[in-house]
N, CA, C and O atoms as a GROMACS GRO file, in nm:
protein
  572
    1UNK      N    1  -0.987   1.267  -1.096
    1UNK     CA    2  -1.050   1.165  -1.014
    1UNK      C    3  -0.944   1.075  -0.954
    1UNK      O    4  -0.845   1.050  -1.022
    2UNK      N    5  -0.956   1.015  -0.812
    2UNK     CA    6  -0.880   0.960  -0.741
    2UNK      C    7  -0.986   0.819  -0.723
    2UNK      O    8  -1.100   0.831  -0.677
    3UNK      N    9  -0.930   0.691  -0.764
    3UNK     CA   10  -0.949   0.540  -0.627
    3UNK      C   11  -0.885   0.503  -0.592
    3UNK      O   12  -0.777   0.477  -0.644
    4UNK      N   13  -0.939   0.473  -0.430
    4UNK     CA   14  -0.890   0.415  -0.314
    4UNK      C   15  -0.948   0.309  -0.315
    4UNK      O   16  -1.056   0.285  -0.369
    5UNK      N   17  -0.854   0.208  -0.230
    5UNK     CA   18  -0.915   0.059  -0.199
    5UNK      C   19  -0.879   0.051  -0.086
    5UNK      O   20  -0.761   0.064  -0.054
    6UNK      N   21  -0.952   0.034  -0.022
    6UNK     CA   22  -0.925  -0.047   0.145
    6UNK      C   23  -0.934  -0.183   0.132
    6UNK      O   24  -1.025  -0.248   0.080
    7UNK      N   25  -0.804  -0.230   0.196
    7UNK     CA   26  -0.733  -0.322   0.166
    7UNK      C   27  -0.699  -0.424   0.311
    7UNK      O   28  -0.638  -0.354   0.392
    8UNK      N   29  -0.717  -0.541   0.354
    8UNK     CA   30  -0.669  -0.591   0.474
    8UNK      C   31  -0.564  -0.669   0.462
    8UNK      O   32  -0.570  -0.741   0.562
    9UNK      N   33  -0.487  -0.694   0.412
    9UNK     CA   34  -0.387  -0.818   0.347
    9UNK      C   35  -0.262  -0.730   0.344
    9UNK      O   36  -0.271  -0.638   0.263
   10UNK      N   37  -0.181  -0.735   0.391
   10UNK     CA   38  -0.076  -0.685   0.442
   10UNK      C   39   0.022  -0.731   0.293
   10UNK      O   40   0.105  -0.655   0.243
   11UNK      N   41   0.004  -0.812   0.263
   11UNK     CA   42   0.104  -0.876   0.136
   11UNK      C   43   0.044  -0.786   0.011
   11UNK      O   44   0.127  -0.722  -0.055
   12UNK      N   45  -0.063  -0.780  -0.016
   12UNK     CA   46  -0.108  -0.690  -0.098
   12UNK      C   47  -0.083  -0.530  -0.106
   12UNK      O   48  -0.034  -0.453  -0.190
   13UNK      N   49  -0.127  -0.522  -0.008
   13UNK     CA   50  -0.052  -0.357   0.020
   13UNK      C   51   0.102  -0.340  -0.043
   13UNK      O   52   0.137  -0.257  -0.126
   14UNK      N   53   0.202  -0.470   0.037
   14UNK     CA   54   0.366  -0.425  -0.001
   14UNK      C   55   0.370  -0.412  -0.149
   14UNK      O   56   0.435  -0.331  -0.215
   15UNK      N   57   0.260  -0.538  -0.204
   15UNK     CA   58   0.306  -0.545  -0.361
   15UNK      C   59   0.210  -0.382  -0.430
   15UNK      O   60   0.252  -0.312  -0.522
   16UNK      N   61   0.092  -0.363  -0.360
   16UNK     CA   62   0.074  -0.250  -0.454
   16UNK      C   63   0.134  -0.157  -0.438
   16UNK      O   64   0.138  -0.092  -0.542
   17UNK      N   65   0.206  -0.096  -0.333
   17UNK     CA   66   0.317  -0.039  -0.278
   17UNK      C   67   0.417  -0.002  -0.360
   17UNK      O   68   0.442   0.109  -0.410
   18UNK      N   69   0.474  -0.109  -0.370
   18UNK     CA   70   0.669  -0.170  -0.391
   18UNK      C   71   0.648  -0.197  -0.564
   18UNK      O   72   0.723  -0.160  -0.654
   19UNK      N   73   0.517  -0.276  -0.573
   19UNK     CA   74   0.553  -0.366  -0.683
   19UNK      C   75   0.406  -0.296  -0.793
   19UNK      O   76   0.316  -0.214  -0.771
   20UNK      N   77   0.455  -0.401  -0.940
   20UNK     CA   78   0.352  -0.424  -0.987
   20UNK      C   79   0.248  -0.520  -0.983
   20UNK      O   80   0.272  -0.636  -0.948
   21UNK      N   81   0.130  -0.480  -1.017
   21UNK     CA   82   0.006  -0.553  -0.955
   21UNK      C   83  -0.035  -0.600  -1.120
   21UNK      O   84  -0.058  -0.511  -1.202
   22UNK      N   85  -0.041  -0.719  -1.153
   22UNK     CA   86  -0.136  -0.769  -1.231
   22UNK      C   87  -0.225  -0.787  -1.289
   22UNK      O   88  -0.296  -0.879  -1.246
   23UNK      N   89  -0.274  -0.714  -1.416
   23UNK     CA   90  -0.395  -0.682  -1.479
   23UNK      C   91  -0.487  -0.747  -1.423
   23UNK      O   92  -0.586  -0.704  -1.364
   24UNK      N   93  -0.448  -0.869  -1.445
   24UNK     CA   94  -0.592  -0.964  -1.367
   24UNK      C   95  -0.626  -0.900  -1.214
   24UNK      O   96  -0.736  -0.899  -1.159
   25UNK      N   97  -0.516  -0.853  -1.167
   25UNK     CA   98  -0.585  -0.872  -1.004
   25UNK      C   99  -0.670  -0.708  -0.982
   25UNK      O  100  -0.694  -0.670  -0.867
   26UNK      N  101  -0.709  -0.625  -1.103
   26UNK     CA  102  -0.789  -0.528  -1.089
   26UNK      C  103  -0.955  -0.533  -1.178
   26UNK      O  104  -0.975  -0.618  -1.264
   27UNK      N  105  -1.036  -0.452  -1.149
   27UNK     CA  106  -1.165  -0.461  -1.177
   27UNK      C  107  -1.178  -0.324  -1.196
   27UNK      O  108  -1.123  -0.219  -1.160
   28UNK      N  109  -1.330  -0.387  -1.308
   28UNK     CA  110  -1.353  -0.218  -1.340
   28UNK      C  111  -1.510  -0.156  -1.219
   28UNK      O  112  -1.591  -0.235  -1.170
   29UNK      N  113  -1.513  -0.032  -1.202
   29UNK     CA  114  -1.633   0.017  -1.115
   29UNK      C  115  -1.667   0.157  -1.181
   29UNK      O  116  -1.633   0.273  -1.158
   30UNK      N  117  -1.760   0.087  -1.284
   30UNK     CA  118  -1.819   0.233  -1.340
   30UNK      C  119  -1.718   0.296  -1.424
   30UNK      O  120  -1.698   0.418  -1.417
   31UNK      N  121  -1.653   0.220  -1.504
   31UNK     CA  122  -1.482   0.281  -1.546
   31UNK      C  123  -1.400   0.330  -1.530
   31UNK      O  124  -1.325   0.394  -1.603
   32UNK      N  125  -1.400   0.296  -1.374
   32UNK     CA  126  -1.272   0.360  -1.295
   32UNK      C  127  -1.220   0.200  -1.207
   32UNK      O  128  -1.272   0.116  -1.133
   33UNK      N  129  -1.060   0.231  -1.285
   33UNK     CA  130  -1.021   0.068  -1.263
   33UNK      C  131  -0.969   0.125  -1.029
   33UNK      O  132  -0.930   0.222  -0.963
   34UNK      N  133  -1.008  -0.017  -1.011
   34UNK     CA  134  -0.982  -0.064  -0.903
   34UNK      C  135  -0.945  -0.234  -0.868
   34UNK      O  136  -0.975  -0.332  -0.938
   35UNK      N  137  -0.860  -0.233  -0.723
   35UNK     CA  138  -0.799  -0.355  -0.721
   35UNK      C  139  -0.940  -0.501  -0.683
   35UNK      O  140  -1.001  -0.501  -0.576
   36UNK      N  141  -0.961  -0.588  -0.772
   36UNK     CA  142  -1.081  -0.675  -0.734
   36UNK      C  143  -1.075  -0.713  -0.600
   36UNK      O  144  -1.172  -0.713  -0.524
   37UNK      N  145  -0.941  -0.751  -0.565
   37UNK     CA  146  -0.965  -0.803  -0.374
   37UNK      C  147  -0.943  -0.719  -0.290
   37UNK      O  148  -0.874  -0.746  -0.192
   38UNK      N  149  -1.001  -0.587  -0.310
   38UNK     CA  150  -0.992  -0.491  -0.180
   38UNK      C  151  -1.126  -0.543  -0.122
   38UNK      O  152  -1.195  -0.635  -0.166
   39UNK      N  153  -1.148  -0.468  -0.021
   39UNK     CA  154  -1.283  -0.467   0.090
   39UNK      C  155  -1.368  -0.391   0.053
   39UNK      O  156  -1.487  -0.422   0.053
   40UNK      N  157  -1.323  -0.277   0.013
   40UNK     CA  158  -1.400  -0.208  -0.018
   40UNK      C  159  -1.322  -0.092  -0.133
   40UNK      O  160  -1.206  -0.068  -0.098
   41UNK      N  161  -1.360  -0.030  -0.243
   41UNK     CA  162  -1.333   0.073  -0.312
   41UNK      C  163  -1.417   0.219  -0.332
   41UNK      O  164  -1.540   0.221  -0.320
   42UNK      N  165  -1.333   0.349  -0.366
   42UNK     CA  166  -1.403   0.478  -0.384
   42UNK      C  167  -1.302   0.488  -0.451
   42UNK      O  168  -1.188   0.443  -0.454
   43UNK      N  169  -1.426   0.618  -0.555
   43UNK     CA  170  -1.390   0.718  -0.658
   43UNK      C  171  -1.414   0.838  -0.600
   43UNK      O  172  -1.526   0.866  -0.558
   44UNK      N  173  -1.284   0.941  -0.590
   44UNK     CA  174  -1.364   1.062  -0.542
   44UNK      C  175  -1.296   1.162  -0.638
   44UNK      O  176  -1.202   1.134  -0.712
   45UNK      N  177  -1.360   1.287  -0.626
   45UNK     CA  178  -1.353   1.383  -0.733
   45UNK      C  179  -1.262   1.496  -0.658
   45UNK      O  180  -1.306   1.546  -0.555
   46UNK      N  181  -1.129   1.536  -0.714
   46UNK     CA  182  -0.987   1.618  -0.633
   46UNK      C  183  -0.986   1.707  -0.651
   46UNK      O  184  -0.936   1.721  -0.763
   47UNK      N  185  -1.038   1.887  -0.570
   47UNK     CA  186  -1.014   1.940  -0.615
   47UNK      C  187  -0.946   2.047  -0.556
   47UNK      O  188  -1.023   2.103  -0.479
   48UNK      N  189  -0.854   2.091  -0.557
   48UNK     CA  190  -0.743   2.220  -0.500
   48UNK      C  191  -0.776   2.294  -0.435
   48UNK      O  192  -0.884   2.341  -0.472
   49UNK      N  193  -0.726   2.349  -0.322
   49UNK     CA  194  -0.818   2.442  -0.286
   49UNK      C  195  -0.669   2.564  -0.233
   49UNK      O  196  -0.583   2.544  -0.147
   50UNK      N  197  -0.679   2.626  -0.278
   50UNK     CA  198  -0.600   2.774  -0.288
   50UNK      C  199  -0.488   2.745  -0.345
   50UNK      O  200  -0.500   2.644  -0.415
   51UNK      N  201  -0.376   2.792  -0.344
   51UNK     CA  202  -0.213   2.756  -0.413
   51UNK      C  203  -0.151   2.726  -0.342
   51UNK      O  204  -0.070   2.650  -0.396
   52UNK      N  205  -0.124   2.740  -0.198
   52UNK     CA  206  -0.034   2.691  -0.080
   52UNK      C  207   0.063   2.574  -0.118
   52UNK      O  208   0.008   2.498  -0.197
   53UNK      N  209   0.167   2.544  -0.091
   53UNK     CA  210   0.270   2.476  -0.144
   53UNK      C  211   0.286   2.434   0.048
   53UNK      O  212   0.316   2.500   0.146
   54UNK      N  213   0.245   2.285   0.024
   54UNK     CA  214   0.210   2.177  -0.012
   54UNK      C  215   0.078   2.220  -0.025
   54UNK      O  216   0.038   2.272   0.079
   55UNK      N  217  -0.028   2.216  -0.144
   55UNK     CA  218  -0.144   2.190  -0.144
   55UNK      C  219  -0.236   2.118  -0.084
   55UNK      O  220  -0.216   2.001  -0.050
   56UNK      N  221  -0.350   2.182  -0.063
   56UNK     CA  222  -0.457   2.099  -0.039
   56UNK      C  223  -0.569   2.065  -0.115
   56UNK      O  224  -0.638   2.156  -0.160
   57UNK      N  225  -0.593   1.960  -0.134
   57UNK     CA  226  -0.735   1.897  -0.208
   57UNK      C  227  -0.791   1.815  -0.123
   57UNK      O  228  -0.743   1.727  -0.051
   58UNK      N  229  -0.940   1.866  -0.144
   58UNK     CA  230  -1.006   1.856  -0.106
   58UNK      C  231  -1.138   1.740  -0.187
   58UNK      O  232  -1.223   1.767  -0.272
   59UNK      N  233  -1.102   1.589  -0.106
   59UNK     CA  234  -1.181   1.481  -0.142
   59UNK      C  235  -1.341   1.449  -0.167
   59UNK      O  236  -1.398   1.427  -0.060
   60UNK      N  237  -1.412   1.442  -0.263
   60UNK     CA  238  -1.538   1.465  -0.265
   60UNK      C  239  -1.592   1.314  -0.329
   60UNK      O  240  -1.596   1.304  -0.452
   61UNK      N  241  -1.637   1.192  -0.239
   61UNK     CA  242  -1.695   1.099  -0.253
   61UNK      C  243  -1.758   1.098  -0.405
   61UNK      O  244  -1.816   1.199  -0.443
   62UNK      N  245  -1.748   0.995  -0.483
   62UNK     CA  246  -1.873   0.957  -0.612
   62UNK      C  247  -1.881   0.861  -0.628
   62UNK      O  248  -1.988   0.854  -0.688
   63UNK      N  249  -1.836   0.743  -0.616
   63UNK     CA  250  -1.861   0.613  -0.603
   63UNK      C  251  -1.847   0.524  -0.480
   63UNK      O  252  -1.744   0.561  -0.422
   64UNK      N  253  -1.894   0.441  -0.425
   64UNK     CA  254  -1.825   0.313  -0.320
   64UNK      C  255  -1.863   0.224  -0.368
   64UNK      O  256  -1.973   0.240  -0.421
   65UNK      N  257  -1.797   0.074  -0.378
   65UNK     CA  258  -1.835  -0.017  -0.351
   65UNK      C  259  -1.740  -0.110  -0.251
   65UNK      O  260  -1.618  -0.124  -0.246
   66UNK      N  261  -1.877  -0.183  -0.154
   66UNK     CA  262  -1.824  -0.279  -0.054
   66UNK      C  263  -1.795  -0.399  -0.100
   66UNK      O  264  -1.885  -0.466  -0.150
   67UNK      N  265  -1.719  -0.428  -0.096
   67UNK     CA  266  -1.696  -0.610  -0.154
   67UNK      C  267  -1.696  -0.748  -0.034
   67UNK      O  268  -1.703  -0.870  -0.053
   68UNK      N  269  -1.685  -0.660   0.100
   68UNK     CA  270  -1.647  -0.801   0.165
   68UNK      C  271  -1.711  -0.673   0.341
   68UNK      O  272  -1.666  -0.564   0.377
   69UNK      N  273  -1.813  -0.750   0.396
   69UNK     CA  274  -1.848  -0.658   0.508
   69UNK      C  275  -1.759  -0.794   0.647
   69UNK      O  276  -1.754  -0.913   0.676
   70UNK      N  277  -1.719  -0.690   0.677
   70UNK     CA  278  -1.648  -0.790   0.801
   70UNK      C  279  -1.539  -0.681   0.875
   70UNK      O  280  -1.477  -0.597   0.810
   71UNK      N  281  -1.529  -0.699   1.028
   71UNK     CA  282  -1.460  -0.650   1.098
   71UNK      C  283  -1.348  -0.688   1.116
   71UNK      O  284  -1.334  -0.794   1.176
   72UNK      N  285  -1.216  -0.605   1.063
   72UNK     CA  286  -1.061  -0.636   1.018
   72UNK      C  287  -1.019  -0.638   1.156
   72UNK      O  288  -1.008  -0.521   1.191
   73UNK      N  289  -0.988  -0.724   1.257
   73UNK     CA  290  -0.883  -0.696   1.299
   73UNK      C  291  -0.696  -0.656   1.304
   73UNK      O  292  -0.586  -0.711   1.292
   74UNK      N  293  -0.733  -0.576   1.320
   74UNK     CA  294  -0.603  -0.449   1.289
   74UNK      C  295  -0.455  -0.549   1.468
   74UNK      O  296  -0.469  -0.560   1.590
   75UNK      N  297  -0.398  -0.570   1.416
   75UNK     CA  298  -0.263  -0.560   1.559
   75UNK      C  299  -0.159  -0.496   1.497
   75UNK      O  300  -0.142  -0.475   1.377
   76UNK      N  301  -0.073  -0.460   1.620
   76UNK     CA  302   0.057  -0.408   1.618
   76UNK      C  303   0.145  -0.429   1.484
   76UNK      O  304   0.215  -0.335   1.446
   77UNK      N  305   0.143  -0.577   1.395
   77UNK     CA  306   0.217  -0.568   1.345
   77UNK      C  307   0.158  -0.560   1.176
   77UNK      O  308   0.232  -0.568   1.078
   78UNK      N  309   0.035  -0.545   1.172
   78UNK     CA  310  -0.036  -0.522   1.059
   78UNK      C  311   0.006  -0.333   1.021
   78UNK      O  312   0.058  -0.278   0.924
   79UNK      N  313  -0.029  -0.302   1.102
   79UNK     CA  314   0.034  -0.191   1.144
   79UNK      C  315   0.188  -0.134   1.124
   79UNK      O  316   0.219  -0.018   1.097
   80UNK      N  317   0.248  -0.210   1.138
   80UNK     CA  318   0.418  -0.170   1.139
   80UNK      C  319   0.477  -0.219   0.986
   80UNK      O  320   0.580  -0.191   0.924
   81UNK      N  321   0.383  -0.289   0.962
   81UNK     CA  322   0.402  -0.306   0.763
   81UNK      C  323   0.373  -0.197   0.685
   81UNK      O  324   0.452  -0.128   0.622
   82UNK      N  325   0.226  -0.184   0.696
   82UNK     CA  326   0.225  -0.003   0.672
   82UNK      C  327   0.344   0.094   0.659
   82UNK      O  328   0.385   0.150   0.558
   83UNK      N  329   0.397   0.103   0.811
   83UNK     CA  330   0.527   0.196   0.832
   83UNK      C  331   0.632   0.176   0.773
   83UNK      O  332   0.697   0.263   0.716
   84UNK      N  333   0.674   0.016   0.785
   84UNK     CA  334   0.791   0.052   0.732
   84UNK      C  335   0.779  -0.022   0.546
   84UNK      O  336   0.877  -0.046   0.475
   85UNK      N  337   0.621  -0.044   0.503
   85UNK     CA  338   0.641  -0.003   0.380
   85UNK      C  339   0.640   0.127   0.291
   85UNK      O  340   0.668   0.122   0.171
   86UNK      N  341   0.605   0.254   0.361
   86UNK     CA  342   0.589   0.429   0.373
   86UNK      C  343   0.721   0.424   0.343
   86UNK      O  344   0.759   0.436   0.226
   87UNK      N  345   0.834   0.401   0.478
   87UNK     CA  346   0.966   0.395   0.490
   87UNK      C  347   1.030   0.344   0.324
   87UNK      O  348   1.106   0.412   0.255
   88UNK      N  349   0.984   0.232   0.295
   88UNK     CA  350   1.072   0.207   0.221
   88UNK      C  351   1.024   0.222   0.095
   88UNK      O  352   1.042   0.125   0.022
   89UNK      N  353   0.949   0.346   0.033
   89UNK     CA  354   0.929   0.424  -0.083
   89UNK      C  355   1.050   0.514  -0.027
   89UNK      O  356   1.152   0.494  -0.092
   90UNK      N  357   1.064   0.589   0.056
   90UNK     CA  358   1.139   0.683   0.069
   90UNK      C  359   1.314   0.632   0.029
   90UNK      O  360   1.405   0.668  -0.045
   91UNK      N  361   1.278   0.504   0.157
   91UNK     CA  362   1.463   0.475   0.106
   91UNK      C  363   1.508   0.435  -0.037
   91UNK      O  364   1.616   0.464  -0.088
   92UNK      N  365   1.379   0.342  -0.110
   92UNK     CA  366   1.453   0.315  -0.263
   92UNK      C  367   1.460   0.439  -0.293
   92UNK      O  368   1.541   0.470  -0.206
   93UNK      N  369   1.437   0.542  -0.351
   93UNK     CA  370   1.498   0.704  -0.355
   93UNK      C  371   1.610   0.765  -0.294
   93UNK      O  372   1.709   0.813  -0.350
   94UNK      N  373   1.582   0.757  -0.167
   94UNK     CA  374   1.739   0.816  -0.128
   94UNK      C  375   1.830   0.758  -0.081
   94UNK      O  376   1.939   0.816  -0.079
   95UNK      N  377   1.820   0.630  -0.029
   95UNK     CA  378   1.891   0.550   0.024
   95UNK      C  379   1.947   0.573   0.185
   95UNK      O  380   2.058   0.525   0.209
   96UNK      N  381   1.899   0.622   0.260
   96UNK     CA  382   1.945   0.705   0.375
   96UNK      C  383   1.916   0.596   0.469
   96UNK      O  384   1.810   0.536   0.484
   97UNK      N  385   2.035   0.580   0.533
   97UNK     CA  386   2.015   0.465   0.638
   97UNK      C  387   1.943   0.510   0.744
   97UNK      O  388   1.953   0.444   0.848
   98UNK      N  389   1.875   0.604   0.743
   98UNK     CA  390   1.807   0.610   0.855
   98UNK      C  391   1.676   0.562   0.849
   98UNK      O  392   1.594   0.548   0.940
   99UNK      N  393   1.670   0.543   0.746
   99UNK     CA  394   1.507   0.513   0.687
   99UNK      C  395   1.506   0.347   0.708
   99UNK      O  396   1.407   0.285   0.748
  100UNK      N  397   1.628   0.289   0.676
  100UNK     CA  398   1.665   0.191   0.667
  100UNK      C  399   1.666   0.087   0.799
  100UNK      O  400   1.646  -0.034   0.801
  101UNK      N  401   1.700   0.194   0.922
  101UNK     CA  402   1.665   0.180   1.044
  101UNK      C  403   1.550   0.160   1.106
  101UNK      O  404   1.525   0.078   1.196
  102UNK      N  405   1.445   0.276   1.028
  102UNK     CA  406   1.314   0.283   1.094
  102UNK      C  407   1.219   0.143   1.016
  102UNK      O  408   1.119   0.089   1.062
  103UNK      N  409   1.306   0.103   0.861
  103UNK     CA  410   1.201  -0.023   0.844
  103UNK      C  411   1.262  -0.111   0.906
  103UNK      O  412   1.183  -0.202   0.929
  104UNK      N  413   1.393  -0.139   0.958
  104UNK     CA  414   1.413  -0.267   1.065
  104UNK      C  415   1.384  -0.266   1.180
  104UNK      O  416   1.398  -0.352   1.268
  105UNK      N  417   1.349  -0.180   1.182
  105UNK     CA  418   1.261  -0.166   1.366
  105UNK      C  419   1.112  -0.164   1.363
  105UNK      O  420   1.054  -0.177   1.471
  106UNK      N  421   1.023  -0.145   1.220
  106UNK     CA  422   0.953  -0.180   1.227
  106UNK      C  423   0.933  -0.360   1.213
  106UNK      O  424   0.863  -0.441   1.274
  107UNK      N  425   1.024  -0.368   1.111
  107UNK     CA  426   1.074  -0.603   1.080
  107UNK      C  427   1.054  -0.633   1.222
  107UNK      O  428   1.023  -0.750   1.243
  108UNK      N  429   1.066  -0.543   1.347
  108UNK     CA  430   1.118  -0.623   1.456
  108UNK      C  431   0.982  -0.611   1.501
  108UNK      O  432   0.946  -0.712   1.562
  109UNK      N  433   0.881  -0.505   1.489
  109UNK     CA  434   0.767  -0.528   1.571
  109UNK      C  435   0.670  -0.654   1.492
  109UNK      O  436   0.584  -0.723   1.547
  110UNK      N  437   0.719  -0.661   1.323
  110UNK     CA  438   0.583  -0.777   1.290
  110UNK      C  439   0.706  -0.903   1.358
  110UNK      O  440   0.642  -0.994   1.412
  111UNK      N  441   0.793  -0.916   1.364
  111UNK     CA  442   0.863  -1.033   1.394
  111UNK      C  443   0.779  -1.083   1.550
  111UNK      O  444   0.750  -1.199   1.580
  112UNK      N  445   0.753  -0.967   1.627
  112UNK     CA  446   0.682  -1.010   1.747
  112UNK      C  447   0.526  -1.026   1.796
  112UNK      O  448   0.472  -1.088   1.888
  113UNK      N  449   0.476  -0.932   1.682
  113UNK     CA  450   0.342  -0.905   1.703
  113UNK      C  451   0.284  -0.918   1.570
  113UNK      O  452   0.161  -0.906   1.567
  114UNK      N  453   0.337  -0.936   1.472
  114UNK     CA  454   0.260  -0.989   1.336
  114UNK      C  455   0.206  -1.184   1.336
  114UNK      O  456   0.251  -1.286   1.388
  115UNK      N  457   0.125  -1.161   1.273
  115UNK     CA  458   0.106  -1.298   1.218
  115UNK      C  459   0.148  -1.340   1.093
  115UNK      O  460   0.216  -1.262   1.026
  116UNK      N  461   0.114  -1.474   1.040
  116UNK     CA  462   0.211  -1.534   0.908
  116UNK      C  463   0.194  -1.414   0.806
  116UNK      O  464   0.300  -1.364   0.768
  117UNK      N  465   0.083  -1.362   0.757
  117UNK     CA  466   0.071  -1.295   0.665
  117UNK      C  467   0.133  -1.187   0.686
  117UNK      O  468   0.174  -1.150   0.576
  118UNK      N  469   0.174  -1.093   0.791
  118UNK     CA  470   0.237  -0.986   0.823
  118UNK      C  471   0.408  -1.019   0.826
  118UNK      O  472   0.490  -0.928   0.811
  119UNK      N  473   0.444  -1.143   0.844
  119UNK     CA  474   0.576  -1.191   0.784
  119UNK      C  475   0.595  -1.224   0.640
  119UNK      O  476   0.687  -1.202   0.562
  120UNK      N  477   0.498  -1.276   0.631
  120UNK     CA  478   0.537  -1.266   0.496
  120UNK      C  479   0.591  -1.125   0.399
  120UNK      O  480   0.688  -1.110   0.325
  121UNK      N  481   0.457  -1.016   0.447
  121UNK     CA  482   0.485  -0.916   0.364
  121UNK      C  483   0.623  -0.821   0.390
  121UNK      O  484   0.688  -0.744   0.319
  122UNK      N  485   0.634  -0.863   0.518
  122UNK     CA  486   0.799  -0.801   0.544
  122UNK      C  487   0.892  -0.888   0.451
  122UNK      O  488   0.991  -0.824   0.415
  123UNK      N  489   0.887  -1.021   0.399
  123UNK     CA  490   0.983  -1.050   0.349
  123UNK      C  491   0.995  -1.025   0.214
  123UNK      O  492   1.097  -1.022   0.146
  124UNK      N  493   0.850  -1.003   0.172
  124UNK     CA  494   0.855  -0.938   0.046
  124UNK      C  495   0.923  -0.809   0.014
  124UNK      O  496   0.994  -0.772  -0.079
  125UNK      N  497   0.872  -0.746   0.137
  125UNK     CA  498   0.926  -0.587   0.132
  125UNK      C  499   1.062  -0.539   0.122
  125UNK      O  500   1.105  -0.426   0.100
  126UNK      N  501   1.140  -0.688   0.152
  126UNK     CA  502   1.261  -0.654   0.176
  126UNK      C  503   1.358  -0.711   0.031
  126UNK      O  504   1.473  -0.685  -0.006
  127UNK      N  505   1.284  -0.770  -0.006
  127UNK     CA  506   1.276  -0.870  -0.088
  127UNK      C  507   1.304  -0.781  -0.244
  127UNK      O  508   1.394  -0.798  -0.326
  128UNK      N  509   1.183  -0.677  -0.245
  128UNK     CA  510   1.179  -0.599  -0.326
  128UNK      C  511   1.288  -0.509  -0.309
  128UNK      O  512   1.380  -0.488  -0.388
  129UNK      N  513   1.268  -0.453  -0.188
  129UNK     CA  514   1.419  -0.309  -0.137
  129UNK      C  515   1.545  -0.355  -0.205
  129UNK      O  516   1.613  -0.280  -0.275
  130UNK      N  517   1.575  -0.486  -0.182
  130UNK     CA  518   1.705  -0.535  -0.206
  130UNK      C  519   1.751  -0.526  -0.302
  130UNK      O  520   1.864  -0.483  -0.323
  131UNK      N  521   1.606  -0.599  -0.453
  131UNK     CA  522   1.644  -0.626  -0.543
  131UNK      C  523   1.687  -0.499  -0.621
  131UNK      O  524   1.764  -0.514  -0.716
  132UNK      N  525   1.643  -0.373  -0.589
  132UNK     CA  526   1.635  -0.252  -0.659
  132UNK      C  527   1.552  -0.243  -0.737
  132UNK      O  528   1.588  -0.168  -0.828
  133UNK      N  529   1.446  -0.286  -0.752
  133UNK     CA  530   1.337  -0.328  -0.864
  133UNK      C  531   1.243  -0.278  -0.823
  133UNK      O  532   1.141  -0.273  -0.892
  134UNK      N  533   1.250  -0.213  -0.671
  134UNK     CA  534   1.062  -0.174  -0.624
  134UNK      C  535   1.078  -0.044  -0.686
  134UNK      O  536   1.167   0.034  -0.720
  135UNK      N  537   0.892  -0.064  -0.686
  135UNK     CA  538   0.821   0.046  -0.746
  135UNK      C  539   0.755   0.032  -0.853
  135UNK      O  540   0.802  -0.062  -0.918
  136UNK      N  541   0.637   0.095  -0.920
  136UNK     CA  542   0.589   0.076  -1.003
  136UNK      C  543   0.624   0.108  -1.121
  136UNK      O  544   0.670   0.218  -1.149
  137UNK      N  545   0.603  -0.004  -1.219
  137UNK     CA  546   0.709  -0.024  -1.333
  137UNK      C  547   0.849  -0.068  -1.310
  137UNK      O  548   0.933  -0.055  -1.400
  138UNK      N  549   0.880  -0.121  -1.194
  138UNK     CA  550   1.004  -0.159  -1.237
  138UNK      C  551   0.987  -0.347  -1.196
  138UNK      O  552   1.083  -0.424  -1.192
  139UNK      N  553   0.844  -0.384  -1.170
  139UNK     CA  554   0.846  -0.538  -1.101
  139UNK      C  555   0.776  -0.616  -1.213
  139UNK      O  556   0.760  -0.544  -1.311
  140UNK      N  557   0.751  -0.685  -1.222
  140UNK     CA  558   0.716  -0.810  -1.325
  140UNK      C  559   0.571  -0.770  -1.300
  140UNK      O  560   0.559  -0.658  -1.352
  141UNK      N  561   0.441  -0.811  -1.240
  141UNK     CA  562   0.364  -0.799  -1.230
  141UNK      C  563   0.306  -0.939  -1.202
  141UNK      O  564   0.184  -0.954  -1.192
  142UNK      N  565   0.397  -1.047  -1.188
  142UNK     CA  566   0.369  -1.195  -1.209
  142UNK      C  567   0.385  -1.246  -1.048
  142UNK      O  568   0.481  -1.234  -0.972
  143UNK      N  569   0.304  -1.285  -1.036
  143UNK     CA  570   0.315  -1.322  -0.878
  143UNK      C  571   0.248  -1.511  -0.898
  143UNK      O  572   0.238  -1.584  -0.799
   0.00000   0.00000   0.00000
């Protein structure tokens, strides 16, 4: 079994991302733990479908719950946190400046088109990269 949380908070994402997340800041749904301030959460049931390398599984809905009904506006730089927090799972691993590139060029689109919260989470993001500490299990969980 797999949960997902849809999530609008750009700072939240880096830390569930990058970092550890705080017992407190999850909930239970039917005994399948999920994060309490998502928008919405699912449980779905994973199951393989032939051997192909990269596999495919195939997602099969069993739970939702909505927590918050409202229309997210999404911009450019809500968006480019996403990317270059993707980016920077890859670079704490390999360290390849190219990756390193693609999350400062994403820094540059929330720098222009993000709002406070979308700066912020870049500074977290970087914050974490730096320290060598991102990833799960390696952050405090204390925010």
């Amino acid at each position: 079994r797999l949960a997902a949380n849809i999530i609008d908070d750009p700072v939240l994402f880096v830390r569930a991302l990058l970092d550890d997340i705080h017992p407190d800041e999850f909930s239970g749904m039917e005994g399948h733990t999920v994060l309490a301030n998502s928008c919405a959460s699912a449980v779905f049931r994973c199951e393989c479908e032939g051997e192909d390398d990269p596999v495919t599984v195939r997602l099969n809905p069993l739970l939702v719950k909505i927590n918050r009904r409202q229309v997210f506006r999404v911009n450019r730089g809500f968006n480019a946190v996403i990317e270059a927090a993707v980016h920077s799972t890859r670079y704490v691993i390999f360290h390849d400046e190219k990756l390193k590139k693609c999350i400062d060029h994403y820094a540059s689109i929330v720098k222009k088109c993000g709002g406070a919260r979308e700066r912020e989470a870049m500074r977290l993001l970087y914050k974490l990269v730096e320290s060598g500490r991102s990833g799960p299990g390696k952050g405090n969980g204390k925010r």
